[in-house]
KOLTORMAR-540394 format. One record per residue (C-alpha): x, y, z; residue in three letters. Coordinates in steps of 0.1 Angstrom, whole numbers. Each point is the difference from the previous one (the first is absolute). Layout:
<pts>
X, Y, Z, ALA
...
</pts>
This chain:
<pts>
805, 803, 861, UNK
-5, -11, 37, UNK
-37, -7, -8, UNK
7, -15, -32, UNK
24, -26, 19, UNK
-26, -5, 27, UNK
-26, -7, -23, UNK
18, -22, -28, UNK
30, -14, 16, UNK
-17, -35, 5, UNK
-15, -2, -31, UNK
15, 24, -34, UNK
33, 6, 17, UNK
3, -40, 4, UNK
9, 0, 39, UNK
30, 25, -5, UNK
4, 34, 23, UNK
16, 27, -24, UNK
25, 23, 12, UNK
-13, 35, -18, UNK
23, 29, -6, UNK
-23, 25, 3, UNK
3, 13, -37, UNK
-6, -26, -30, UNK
18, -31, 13, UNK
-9, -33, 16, UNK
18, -29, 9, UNK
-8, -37, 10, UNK
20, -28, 13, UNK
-12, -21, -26, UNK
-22, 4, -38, UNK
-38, 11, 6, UNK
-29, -18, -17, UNK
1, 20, -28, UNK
22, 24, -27, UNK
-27, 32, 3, UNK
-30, 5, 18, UNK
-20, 32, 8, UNK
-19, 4, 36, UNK
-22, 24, 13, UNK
4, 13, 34, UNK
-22, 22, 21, UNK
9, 23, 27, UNK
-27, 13, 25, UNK
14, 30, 23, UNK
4, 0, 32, UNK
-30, 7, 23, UNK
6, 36, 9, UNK
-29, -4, 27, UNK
-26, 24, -20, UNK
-23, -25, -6, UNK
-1, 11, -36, UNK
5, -27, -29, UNK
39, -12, -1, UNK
13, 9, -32, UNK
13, -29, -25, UNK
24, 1, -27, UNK
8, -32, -22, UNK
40, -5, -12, UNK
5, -19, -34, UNK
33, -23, 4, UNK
18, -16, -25, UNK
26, -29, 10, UNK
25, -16, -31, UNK
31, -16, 0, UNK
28, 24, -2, UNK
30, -19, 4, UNK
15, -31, 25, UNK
27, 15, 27, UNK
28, -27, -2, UNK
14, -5, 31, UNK
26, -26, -12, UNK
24, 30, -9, UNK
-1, 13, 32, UNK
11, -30, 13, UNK
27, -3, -27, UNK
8, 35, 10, UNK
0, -8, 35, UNK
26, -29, -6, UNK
24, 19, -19, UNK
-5, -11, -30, UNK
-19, 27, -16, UNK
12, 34, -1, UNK
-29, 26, -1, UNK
-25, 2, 25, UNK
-35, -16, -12, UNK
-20, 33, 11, UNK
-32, -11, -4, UNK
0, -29, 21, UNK
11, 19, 19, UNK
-26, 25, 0, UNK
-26, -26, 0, UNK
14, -11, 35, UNK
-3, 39, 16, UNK
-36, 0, -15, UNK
-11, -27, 22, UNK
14, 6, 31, UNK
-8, 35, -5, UNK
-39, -10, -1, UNK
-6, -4, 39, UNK
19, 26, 12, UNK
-21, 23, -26, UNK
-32, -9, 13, UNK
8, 9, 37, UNK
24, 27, -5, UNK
0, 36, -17, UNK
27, -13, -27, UNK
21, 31, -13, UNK
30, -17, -28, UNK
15, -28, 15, UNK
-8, 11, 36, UNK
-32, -8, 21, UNK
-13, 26, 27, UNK
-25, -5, 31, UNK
-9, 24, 27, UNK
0, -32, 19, UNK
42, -12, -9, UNK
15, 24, 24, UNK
-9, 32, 17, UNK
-7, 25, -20, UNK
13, 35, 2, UNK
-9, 36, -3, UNK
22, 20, -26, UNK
-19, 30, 4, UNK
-24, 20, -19, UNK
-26, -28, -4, UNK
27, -28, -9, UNK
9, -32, 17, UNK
26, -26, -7, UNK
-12, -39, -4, UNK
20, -29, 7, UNK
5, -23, -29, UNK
19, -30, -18, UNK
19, 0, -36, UNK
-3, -31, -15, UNK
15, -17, -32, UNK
10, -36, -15, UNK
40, 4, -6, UNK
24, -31, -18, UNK
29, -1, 23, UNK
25, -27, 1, UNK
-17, -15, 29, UNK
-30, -4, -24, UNK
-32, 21, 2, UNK
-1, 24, 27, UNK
-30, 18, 12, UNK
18, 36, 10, UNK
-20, 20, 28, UNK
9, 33, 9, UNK
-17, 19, 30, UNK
-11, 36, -15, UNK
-23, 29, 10, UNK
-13, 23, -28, UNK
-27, 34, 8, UNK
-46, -1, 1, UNK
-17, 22, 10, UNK
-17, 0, 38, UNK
-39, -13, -1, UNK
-6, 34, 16, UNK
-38, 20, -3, UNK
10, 26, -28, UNK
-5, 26, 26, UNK
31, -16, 21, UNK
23, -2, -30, UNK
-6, 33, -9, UNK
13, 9, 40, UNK
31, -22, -6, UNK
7, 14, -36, UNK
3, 39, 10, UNK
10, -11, 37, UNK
-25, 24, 19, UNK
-38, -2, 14, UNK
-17, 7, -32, UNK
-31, 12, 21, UNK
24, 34, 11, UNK
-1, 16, -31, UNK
-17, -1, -40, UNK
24, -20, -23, UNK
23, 28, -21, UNK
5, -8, -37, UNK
29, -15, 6, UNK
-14, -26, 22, UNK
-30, -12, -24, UNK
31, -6, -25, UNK
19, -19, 22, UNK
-32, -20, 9, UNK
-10, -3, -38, UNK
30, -12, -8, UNK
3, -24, 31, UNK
-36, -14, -8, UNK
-4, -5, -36, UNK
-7, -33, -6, UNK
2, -12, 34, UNK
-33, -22, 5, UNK
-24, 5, 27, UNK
-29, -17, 17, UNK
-29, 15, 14, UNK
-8, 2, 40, UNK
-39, 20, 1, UNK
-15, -29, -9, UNK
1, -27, 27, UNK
13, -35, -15, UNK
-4, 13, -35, UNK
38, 10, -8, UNK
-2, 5, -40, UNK
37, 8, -14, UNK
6, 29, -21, UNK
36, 18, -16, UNK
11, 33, 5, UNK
-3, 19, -33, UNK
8, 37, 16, UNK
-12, 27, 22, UNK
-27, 21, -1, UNK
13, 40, -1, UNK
-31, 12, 18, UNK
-9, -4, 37, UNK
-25, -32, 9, UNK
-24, 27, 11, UNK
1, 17, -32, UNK
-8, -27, -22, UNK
-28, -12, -17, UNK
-16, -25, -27, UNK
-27, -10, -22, UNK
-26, -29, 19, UNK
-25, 0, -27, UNK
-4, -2, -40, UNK
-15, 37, 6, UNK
33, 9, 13, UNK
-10, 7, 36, UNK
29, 8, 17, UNK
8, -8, 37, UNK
32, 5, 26, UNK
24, -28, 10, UNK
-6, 10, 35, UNK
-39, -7, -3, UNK
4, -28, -21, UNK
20, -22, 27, UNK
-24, 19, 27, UNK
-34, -12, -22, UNK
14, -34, -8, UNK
21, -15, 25, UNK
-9, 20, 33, UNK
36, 11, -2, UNK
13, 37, 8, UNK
34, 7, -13, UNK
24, 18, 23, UNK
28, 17, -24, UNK
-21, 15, -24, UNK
23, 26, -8, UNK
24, -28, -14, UNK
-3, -8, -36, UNK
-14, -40, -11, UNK
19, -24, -14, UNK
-13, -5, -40, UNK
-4, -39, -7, UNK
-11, -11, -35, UNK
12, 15, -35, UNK
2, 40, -2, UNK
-30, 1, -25, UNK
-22, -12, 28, UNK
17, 0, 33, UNK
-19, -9, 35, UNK
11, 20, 32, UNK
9, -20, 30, UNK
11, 20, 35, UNK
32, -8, 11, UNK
-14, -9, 36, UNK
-20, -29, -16, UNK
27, -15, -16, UNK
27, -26, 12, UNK
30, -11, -19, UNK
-2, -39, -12, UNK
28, -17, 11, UNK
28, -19, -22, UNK
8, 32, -20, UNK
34, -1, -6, UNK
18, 39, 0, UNK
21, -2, -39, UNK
2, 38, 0, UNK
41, 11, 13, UNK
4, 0, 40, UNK
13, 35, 15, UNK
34, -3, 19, UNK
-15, -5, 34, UNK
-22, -29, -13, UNK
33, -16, -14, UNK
17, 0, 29, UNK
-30, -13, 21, UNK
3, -30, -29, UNK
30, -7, 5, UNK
1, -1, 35, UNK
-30, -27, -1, UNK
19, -21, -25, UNK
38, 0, 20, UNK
0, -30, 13, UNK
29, -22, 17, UNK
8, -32, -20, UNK
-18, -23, 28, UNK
-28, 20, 4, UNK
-2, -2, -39, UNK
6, -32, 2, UNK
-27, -9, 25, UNK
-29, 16, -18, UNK
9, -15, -33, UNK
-3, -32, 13, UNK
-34, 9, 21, UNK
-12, 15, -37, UNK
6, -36, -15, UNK
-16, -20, 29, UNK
-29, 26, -3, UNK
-3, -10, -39, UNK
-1, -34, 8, UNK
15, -8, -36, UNK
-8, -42, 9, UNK
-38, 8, -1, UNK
-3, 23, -32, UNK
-24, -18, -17, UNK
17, 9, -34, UNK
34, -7, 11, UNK
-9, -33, 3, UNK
-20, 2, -32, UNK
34, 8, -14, UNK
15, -25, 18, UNK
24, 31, 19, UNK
17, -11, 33, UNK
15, 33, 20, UNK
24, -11, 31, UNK
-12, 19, 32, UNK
41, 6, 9, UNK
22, 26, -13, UNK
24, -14, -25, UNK
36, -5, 14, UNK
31, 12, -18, UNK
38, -1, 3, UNK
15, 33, 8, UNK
28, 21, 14, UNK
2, 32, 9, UNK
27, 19, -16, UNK
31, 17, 21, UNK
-1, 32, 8, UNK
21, 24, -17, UNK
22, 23, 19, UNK
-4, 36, -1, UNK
25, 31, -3, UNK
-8, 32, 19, UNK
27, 27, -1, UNK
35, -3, 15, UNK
-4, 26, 30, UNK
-32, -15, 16, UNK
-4, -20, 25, UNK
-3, -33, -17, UNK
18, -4, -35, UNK
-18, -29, -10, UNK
-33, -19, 11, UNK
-12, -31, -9, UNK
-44, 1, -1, UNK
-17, -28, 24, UNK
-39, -11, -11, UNK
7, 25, -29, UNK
4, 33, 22, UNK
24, 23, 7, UNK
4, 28, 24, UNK
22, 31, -8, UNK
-4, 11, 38, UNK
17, -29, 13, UNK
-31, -13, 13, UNK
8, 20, 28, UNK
-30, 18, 22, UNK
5, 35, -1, UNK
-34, 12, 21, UNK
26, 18, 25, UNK
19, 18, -23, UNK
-33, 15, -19, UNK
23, 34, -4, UNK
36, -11, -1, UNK
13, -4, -31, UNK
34, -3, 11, UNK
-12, -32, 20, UNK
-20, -9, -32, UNK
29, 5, -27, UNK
22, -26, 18, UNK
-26, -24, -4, UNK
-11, 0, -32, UNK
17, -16, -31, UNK
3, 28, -33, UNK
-11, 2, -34, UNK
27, -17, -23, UNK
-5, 29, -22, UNK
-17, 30, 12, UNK
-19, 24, -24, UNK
0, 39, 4, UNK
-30, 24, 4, UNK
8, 30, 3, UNK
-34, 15, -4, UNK
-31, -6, 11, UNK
-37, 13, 13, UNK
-24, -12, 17, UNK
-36, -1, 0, UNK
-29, -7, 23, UNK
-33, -11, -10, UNK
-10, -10, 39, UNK
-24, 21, 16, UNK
11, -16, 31, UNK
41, 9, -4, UNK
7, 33, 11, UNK
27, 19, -17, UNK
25, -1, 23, UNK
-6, -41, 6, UNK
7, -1, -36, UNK
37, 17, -3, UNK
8, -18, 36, UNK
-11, -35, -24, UNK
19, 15, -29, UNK
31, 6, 23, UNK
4, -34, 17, UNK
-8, -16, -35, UNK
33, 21, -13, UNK
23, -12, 30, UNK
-11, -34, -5, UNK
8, 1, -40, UNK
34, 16, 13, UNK
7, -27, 21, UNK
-5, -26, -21, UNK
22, 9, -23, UNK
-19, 24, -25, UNK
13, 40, -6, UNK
-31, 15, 11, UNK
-7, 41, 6, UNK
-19, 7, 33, UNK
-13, 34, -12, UNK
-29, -4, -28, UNK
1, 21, -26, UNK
-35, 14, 10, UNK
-19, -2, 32, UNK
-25, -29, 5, UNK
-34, 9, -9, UNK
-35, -15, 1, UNK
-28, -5, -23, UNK
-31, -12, -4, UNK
0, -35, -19, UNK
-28, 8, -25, UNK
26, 29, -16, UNK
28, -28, 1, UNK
12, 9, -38, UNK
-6, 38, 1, UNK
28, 3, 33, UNK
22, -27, -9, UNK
5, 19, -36, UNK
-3, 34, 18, UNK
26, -12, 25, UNK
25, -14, -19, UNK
-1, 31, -23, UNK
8, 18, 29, UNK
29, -22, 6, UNK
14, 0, -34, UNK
0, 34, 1, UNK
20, 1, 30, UNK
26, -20, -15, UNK
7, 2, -35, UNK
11, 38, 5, UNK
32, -28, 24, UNK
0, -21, -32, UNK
-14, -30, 25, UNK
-29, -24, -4, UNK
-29, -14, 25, UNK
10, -32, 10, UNK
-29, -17, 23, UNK
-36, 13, 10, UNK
-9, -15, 36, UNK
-37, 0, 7, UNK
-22, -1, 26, UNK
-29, -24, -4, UNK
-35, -3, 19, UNK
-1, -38, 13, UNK
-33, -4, -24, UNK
6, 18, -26, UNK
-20, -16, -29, UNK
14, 8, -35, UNK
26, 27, 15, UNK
28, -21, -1, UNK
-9, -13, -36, UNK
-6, 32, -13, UNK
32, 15, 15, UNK
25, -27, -13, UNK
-15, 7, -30, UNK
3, 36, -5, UNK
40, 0, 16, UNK
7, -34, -21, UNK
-18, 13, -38, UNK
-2, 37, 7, UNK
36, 12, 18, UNK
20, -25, -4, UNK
7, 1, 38, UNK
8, -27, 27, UNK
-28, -1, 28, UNK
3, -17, 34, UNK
-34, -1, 15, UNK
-8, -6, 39, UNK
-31, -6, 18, UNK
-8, 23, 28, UNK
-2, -32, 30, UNK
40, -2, -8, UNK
4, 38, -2, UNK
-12, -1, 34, UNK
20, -33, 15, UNK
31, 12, -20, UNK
16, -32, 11, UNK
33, -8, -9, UNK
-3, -30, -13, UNK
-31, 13, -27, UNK
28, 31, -10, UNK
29, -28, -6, UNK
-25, -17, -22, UNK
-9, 32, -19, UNK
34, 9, -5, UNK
10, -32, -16, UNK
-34, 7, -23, UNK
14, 37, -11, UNK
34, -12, -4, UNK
-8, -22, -27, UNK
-19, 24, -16, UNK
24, 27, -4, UNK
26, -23, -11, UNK
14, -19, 29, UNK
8, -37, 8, UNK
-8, -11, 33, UNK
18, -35, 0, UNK
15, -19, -27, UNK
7, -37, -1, UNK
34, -10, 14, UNK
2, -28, -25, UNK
0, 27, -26, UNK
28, 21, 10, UNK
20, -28, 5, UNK
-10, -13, -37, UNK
-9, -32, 12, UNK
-33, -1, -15, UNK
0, -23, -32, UNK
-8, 20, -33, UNK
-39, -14, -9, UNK
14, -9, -37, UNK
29, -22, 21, UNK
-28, -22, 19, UNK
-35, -15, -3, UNK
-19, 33, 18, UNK
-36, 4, 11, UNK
-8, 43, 14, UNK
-34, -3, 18, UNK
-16, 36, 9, UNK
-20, 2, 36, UNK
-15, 30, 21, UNK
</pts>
């Protein structure tokens, strides 16, 4: 469609620059010269530096009238005086401011991506997180609005193959031959991933991943002639390109269909960049995400303005086509921020009540407890208790840390208790069973075996297991997934899970928080709203009421 434009747009097209929606639509600001009309368009690839003859395909395209987009309903809409949104006006507005941010950026929905928006960010395992824009035309009652959001979203690195491989099993892949395990996780990381060649100097022709081979590079061979001459990869790249492949006892990557697949080595292959990751990110890559997107509101606020100066909406040539204005300045509204609500905590703590400031709240009194590390008697003065506290009675814990020894463990498991007791929950010191560890690859054989064990114990008392605590490696992949899966589907048991780096600090301020997490899952209330209690709070069927939900 670009060429088509390029070629016709002062003649057939009558002057006008289309915005194209990249499937079977095309607008214009005004009517073209004509109801139908068919063009022919050729493409000639790009010069892959082979000196060989460039390939070229011709494209048939048909343009008709469709339909006319009236925009007098949106502005009826707009004033009031309509009461449905016009939606494909609408539409017809993204389209075109959609057009130049297509052609520069990797467009994914309604967001735009660029290795060059932000720093980007490793994930892990091959994956890196791009700084982007969401963009979208929105009827507000200021009028039309142009909402930008900042976002980030997973691609995979530009690495050689070779050095993806490295970051996907996370050890020198040169130490020891790939187990079966390994060319599955690499299959299944590489298929369809596309790949550009590096053995042949500026010549960087583009292939797709279609598999793996099953036998070493060494160990295979093919047919060079009609005669069905057969000849090794290895001499092949020796004979032809002067180039002596290092890891031949690693398989090739397949490119092509199955029926006729070519072998490439993985240590002449690069990963083209702008390939977005769609397949589900392991916990560890989430959390890297999400620490790349937290932003404070003026640092948001600062790069969303940057993001529209660097769009430079006043010179996009169909903008003005459209006759679109965007205003460089972040629209200004009326607001308030609402009053705080005060908060109950129990009637023997400290503090009865506490009213949140910048929506925060402290059950420790904001007081600095760093000298009194081991004194809970200190500690229980200063901190304000559970309104209601809940009741375990029995528990277990398990360690999947290589790193935590056992006796680190019940020492954890033991402050963790006092601080529960302290804060107002009925908590047992004594687990029902010792701590024990376990590798995280058995994570569903020992949790079963272990609370089996447990059970056991105490249904011959008439008692139930109230809360697992477990012991978690700080990267820990799918663990946690898995695990909350299996005690949430499987047992039917409440889980607390804790990350060996706080295991280790055991600072009282990270045991306050987790006791206010297990309280509420076994039951508990850890502060209710003093408004509430005193039945001051308006039922929602007496008074116009809006409930908004944040995290």
């Amino acid at each position: 469609m670009e060429q088509l434009v390029k070629l016709y747009r002062e003649s057939y097209l009558g002057k006008h620059l289309p915005a194209y929606d990249g499937r079977k639509s095309l607008y214009t600001a005004g009517p073209l010269p004509f109801v139908s009309k068919e063009f022919r368009i050729t493409l000639i690839d790009d010069d892959d530096g082979s000196g060989m003859q460039r390939r070229e395909c011709e494209f048939r395209v048909v343009i008709k009238l469709a339909a006319r987009a009236d925009l007098h309903h949106l502005g009826l809409f707009l004033q009031g005086k309509q009461a449905d949104a016009p939606q494909e006006a609408l539409q017809v507005l993204d389209i075109v401011l959609r057009e130049l941010p297509t052609s520069r950026y990797c467009p994914v929905g309604r967001s735009f991506y660029s290795p060059y928006l932000g720093r980007k960010q490793s994930l892990g395992e091959g994956i890196e997180s791009w700084r982007g824009f969401y963009q979208s035309i929105r009827p507000t009652q200021m009028g039309l609005s142009l909402n930008i959001d900042m976002s980030s979203t997973a691609f995979i690195e530009p690495l050689p193959v070779i050095d993806f491989v490295a970051q996907l099993l996370n050890r020198d892949v040169s130490s020891r031959p790939l187990s079966d395990a390994d060319r599955v996780k690499i299959k299944k990381a590489l298929r369809g991933v596309k790949v550009e060649v590096t053995h042949r100097g500026n010549m960087r022709r583009k292939y797709r991943i279609s598999g793996l081979t099953s036998q070493a590079t060494r160990e295979l061979t093919f047919p060079v002639d009609e005669r069905g001459t057969m000849k090794s990869v290895v001499e092949y790249f020796y004979e032809t390109y002067g180039f002596v492949i290092q890891h031949t006892q690693w398989p090739c990557l397949q490119v092509g269909n199955q029926q006729r697949a070519n072998y490439l080595p993985m240590e002449v292959c690069k990963i083209v960049e702008g390939q977005r990751y769609s397949k589900r990110l392991n916990e560890r890559q989430i959390t890297a995400l999400l620490r790349v997107t937290c932003q404070r509101p003026q640092e948001r606020e600062y790069d969303i303005i940057e993001t529209v100066h660097q769009n430079a909406y006043h010179e996009d040539p169909h903008a003005k086509e459209f006759g679109i204005k965007i205003s460089e300045k972040l629209a200004s509204v009326e607001a308030r921020i609402l009053p705080a609500p005060w908060l109950k905590y129990h009637d023997t703590g400290r503090e009865k009540n506490c009213l949140p400031q910048v929506g925060q709240w402290n059950m420790m009194n904001k007081v600095s407890l760093a000298a009194n590390a081991g004194a809970f008697n200190v500690l229980l003065s200063r901190i304000s208790k559970m309104v209601n506290g809940g009741t375990v009675n029995n528990w277990i814990c398990i360690n999947f840390s290589r790193q935590v020894q056992d006796s680190v463990a019940l020492r954890f498991c033991y402050e963790l208790s006092q601080m529960c007791y302290i804060s107002g929950m009925a908590f047992t010191p004594e687990p029902v069973l010792p701590p024990i560890s376990a590798r995280p690859e058995q994570v569903e054989k020992v949790l079963k075996t272990r609370y089996h064990d447990a059970m056991t114990k105490l249904q011959t008392q008439g008692k139930e297991l109230d809360l697992l605590i477990v012991i978690l490696p700080d990267n820990n992949g799918s663990l946690y997934g898995d695990l909350k899966r299996i005690c949430e589907t499987d047992l039917g048991i409440v889980s607390q899970c804790c990350l060996t780096k706080h295991v280790f600090k055991m600072s009282k301020q990270y045991l306050a928080n987790v006791a206010l997490k297990i309280n509420v899952k076994v039951g508990g209330r850890n502060t209710v709203l003093v408004d509430a209690i005193s039945r001051r709070i308006p039922l929602v069927s007496d008074r116009p009421t809006i409930i908004f939900g944040a995290d």
